[in-house]
C-alpha positions, 0 to 999 in steps of 0.5 A, a space after each residue: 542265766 547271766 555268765 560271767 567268764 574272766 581270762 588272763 591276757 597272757 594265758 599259754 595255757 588256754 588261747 584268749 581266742 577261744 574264750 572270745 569265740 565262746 563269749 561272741 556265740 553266747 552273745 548270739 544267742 540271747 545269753 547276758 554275758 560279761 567277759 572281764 579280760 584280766 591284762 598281765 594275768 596268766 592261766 592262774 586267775 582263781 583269786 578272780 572269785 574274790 570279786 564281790 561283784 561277781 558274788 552278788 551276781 551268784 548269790 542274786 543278791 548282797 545283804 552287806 558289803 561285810 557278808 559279800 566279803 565273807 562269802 567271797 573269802 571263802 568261795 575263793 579259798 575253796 576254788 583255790 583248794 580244790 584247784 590249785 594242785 591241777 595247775 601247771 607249776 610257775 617256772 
C-alpha cells in the first residue's frame, strides 16, 4: 500500500525525529513511502490535503484536473473540520 506522510519542519508538537524513524522502518520493510517535509510548517498542516498529487494517489486515479480540484477541496475542508477544533491554539 503506497503511504505518504507530510510533517512540518517546525513542529513542537510532534519531533520530525519520530516521523523519520516511522518512514526508515516502513522503508525497510518493503512499503512504497513518500515522505514530504513541509519547511517553515508547524503541527498545523491539514491544507496538505488539498494536494491533487496526493488525491490522485488515494483515489487511484484522476479523471480530471477539474474533478481532482473538487475532490481535494472537499477532503480538505473535511479534515480540517473535523480536526481543526483538536489542535493546539496559535499564540
Amino acid at each position: 500500500m503506497p503511504i505518504w506522510a507530510f510533517h512540518g519542519a517546525k513542529d513542537s508538537l510532534v519531533p520530525i525525529g519520530g516521523s523519520e524513524e516511522l518512514i526508515d522502518e516502513l522503508r525497510s520493510l518493503g512499503n512504497d513511502v513518500r515522505f514530504t517535509v513541509l519547511p517553515g510548517r508547524d503541527h498545523d498542516i491539514l491544507d496538505a490535503y488539498k494536494n491533487q498529487e496526493l488525491l490522485c494517489m488515494v483515489l487511484g486515479t484522476c479523471a480530471s484536473t477539474e474533478e481532482a480540484v473538487w475532490h481535494s477541496e472537499v477532503i480538505a475542508n473535511s479534515v480540517q473540520q473535523l480536526w481543526r477544533p483538536h489542535l493546539p491554539r496559535k499564540k
